[in-house]
MINU-899963 format. One line per 2 residues: their letters; for each residue y, z, x of C-alpha. Coordinates in nm, 2 decimals, padded with zeros to 4 digits. Example, Ala and Ser with C-alpha at 12.3 -4.5 7.8 and 13.67 -1.06 7.14 Angstrom:
as = -00.45:00.78:01.23 ~ -00.11:00.71:01.37
END
This chain:
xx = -04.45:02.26:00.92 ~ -04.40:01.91:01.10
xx = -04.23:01.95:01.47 ~ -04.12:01.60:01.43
xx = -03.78:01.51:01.47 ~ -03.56:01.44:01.12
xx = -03.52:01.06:01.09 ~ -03.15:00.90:01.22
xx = -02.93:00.81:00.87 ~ -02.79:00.51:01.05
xx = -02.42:00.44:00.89 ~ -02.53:00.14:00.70
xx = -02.74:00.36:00.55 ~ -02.49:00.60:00.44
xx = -02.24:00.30:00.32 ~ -02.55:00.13:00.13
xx = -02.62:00.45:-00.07 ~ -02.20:00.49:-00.13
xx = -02.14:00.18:-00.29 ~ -02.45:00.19:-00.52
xx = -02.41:00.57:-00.67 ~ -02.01:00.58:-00.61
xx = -02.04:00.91:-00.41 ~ -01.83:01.05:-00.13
xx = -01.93:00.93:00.18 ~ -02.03:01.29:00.35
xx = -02.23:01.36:-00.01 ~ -02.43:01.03:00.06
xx = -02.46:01.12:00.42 ~ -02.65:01.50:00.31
xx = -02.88:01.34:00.05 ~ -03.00:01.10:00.25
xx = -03.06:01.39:00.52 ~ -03.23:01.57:00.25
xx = -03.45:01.30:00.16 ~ -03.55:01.18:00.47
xx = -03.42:00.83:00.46 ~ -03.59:00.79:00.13
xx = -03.28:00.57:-00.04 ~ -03.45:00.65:-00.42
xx = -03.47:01.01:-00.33 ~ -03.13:01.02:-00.20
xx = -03.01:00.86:-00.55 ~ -03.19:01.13:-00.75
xx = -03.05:01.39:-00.56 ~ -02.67:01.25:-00.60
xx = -02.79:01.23:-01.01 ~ -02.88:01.55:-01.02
xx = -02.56:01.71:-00.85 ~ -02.37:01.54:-01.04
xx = -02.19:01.34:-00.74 ~ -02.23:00.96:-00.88
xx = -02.00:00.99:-01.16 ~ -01.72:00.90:-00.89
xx = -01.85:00.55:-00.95 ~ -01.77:00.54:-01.33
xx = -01.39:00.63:-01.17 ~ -01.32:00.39:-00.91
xx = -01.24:00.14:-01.23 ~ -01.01:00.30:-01.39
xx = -00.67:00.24:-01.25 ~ -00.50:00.44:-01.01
xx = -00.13:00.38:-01.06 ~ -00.02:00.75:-00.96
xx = -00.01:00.85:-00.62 ~ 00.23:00.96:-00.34
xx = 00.40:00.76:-00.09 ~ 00.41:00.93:00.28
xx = 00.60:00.81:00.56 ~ 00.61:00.90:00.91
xx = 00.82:00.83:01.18 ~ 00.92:00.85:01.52
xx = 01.25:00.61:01.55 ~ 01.08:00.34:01.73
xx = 00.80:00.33:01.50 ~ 00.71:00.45:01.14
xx = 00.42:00.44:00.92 ~ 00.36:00.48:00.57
xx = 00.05:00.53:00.37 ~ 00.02:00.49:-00.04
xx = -00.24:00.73:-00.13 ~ -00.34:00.62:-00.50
xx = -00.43:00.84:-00.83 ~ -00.49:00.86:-01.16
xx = -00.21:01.10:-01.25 ~ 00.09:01.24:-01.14
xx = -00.04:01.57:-01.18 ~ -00.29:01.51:-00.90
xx = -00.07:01.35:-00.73 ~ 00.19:01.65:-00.65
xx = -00.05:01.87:-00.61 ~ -00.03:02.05:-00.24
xx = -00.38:01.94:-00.13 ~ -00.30:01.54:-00.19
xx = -00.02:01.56:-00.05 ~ -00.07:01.72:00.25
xx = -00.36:01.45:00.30 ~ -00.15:01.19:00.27
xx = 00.14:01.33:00.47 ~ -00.12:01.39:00.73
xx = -00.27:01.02:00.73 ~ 00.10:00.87:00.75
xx = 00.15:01.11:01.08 ~ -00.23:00.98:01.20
xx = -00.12:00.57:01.18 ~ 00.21:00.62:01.34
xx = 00.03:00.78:01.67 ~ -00.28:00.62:01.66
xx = -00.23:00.29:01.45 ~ -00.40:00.15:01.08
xx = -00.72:00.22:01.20 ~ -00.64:00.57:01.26
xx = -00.66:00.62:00.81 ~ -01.02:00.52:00.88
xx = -01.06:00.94:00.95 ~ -00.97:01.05:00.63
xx = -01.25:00.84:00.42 ~ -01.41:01.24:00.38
xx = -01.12:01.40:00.30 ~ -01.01:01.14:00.00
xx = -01.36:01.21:-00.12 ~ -01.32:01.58:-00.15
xx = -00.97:01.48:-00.35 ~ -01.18:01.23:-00.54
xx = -01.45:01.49:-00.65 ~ -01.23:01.79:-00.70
xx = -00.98:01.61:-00.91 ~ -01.20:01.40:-01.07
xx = -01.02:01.10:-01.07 ~ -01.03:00.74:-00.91
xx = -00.85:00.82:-00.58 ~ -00.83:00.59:-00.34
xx = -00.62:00.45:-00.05 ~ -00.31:00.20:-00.15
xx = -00.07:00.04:00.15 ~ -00.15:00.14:00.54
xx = 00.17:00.00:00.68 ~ 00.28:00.05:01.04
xx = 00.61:-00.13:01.26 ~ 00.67:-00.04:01.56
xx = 01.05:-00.16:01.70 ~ 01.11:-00.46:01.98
xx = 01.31:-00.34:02.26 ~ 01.66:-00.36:02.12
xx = 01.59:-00.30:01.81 ~ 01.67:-00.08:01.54
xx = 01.41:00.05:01.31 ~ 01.54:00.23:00.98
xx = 01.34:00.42:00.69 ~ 01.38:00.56:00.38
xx = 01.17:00.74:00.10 ~ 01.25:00.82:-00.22
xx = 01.12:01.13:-00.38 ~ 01.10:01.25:-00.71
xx = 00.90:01.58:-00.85 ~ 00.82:01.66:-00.47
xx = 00.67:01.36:-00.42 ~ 00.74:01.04:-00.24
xx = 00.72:00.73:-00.46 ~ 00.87:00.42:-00.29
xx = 00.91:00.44:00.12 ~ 01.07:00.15:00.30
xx = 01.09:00.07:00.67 ~ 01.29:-00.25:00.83
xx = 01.36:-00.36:01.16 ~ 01.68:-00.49:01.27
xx = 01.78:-00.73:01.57 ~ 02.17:-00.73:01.64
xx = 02.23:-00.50:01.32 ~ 02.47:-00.17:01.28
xx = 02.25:00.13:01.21 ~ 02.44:00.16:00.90
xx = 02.42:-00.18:00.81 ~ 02.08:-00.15:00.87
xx = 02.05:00.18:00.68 ~ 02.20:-00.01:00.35
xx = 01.92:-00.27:00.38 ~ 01.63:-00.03:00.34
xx = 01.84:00.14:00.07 ~ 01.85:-00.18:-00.11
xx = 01.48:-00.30:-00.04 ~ 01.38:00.07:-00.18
xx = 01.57:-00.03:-00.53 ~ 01.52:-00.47:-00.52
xx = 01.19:-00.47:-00.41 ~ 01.21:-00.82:-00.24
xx = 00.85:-01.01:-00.20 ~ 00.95:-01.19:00.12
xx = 01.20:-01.17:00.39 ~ 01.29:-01.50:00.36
xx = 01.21:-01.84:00.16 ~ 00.98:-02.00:00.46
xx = 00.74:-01.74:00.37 ~ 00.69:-01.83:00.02
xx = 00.36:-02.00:00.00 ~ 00.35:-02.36:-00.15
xx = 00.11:-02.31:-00.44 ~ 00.34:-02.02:-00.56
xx = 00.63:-02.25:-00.54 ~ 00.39:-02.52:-00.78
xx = 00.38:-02.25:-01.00 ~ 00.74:-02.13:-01.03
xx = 00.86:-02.52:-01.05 ~ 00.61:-02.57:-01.30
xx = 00.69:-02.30:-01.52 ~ 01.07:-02.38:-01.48
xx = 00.99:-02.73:-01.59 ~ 00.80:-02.70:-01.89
xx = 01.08:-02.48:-02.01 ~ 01.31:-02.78:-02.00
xx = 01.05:-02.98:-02.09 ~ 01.28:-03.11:-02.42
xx = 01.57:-03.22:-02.20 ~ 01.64:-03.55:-02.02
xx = 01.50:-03.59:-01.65 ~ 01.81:-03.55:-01.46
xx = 01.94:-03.24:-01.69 ~ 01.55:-03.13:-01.64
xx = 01.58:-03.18:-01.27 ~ 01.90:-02.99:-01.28
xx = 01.78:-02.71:-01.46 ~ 01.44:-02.64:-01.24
xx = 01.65:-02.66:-00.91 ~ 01.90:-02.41:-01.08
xx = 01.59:-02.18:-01.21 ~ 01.44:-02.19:-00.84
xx = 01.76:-02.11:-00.73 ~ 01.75:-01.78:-00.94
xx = 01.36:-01.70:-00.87 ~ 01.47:-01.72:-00.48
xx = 01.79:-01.50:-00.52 ~ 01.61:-01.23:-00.71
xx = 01.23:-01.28:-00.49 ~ 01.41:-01.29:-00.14
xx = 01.53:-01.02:00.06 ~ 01.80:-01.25:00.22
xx = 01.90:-01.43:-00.06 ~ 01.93:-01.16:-00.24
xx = 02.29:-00.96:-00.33 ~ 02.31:-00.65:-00.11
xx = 02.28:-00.38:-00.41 ~ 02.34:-00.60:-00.65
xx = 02.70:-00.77:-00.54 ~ 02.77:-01.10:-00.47
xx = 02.75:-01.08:-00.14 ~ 02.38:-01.14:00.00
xx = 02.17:-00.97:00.26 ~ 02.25:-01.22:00.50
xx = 02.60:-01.25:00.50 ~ 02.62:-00.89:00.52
xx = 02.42:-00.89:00.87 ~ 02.68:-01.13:01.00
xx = 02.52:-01.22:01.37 ~ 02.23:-00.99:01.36
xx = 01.85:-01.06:01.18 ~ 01.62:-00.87:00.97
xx = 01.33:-00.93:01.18 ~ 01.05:-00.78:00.92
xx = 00.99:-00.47:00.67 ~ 00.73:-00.29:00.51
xx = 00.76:-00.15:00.15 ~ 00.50:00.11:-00.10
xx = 00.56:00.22:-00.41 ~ 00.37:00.35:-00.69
x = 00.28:00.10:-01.01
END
C-alpha cells in the first residue's frame, strides 16, 4: 500500500469535469478523488453511476419553479429557483432550498446562493430534472426610504415576488405599487432606461405596419404606437392597476427609486 499522500482536486478541476459529464458538483468532486486526478477515470466512474445524465437535462427548459422571498424591512431578497415541473417544484425539499437561499442573500448578499451549488444538485439528481437557479435579486433601502414586498402564491408555492423602493412615498401607496408590478410586470422603471437598439426595433416594427399610409399619417401612427409600447412596458407610464391614472401621478411628490421582480415562465 502506497503511504503517499492522495493528490489535491484543485476546484478547476472539479468545474472542468462538471461541465463536460453534466454531474453535480460534490459527484464530480468524489470521482475525481476516486480516480486520483485521472479526468478519463473520473468520467468512467460518473458513466457507470449513472451521474452524467444530468447533462442530457440542463437543455430542456425549466419554466416551473418557486419564487422565495425574504425580508427584513430595510432589505429583501428573492431567489427563482427553476424546474421542470410543478410537481417538483412544491415538493417540501425544493422549497425549503429555495426558502433557505432567499434567507442566505438577504444576510449575506448574491454571493451568499453561491453555497447552495450542492444542494441544487442533490434536487437535480433526485428529481431528475433540469434544476437550476433563475433570478438572485437583492435591495437594500436608502435611509428614508421605504422598501415594500409582495409574493404571490398559488398551490403552496410562490410564483411571482416583487420588491420596490420608495423615496417620499406612503407605505400604502407604496404597497399598491408592488401589487401592481406583481400583476403588469413592467420591463423598466422608467423610459431613460430603455436601450436605443430596442427602441430601433419597436419604431421599426410600428413603421412597417403603416408602411401603406402617407408619411405624416405614418409618422403619426409610429409616435402614437410608441406611445402605447411605453404605457404598457413602463412602470411609470403605466396605469396604476389598470386605470387611467399612472404610476406617477399616483406617487404625487415622492419616486420609485428601483424594484426587483421573479416570476415563473
Amino acid at each position: 500500500m502506497s503511504n503517499a499522500s492522495p493528490k489535491p482536486i484543485s476546484a478547476k478541476e472539479v468545474k472542468a469535469l462538471r461541465d463536460a459529464t453534466g454531474a453535480g458538483m460534490m459527484d464530480a468532486k468524489r470521482s475525481l478523488v476516486e480516480a486520483e486526478g485521472d479526468f478519463s477515470e473520473a468520467e468512467e466512474i460518473l458513466k457507470r453511476r449513472g451521474l452524467t445524465k444530468a447533462a442530457e437535462r440542463a437543455s430542456r427548459e425549466a419554466n416551473e419553479g418557486a419564487v422565495a422571498l425574504a425580508s427584513s424591512g430595510v432589505a429583501a431578497a428573492l431567489v427563482h429557483l427553476r424546474s421542470e415541473t410543478d410537481f417538483s417544484a412544491k415538493s417540501a425539499d425544493f422549497l425549503e432550498c429555495a426558502e433557505a437561499a432567499a434567507e442566505a442573500v438577504l444576510s449575506g448578499g448574491p454571493k451568499a446562493i453561491e453555497e447552495f451549488s450542492g444542494q441544487i444538485d442533490r434536487l437535480r439528481l433526485l428529481k431528475k430534472e433540469n434544476i437550476h437557479l433563475g433570478s438572485v435579486k437583492r435591495l437594500e433601502a436608502a435611509e428614508g426610504n421605504l422598501l415594500d414586498t409582495y409574493l404571490h402564491t398559488q398551490d403552496g408555492r410562490g410564483v411571482n415576488g416583487v420588491i420596490v423602493e420608495g423615496s417620499g412615498v406612503a407605505a400604502d401607496v407604496l404597497h399598491q405599487v408592488a401589487l401592481h408590478i406583481a400583476f403588469a410586470k413592467p420591463r423598466y422603471l422608467h423610459r431613460d432606461e430603455v436601450g436605443g437598439d430596442v427602441l430601433e426595433r419597436q419604431r421599426a416594427s410600428a413603421s412597417a405596419m403603416a408602411e401603406d399610409r402617407p408619411p405624416k399619417v405614418r409618422e403619426k401612427i409610429v409616435e402614437g404606437r410608441l406611445r402605447a409600447w411605453f404605457a404598457e412596458s413602463v412602470l411609470l407610464e403605466q396605469g396604476l392597476h389598470g386605470e387611467k391614472v399612472s404610476v406617477e401621478d399616483t406617487l404625487k411628490d415622492g419616486r420609485i427609486v428601483r424594484f426587483e421582480q421573479a416570476y415563473l415562465g
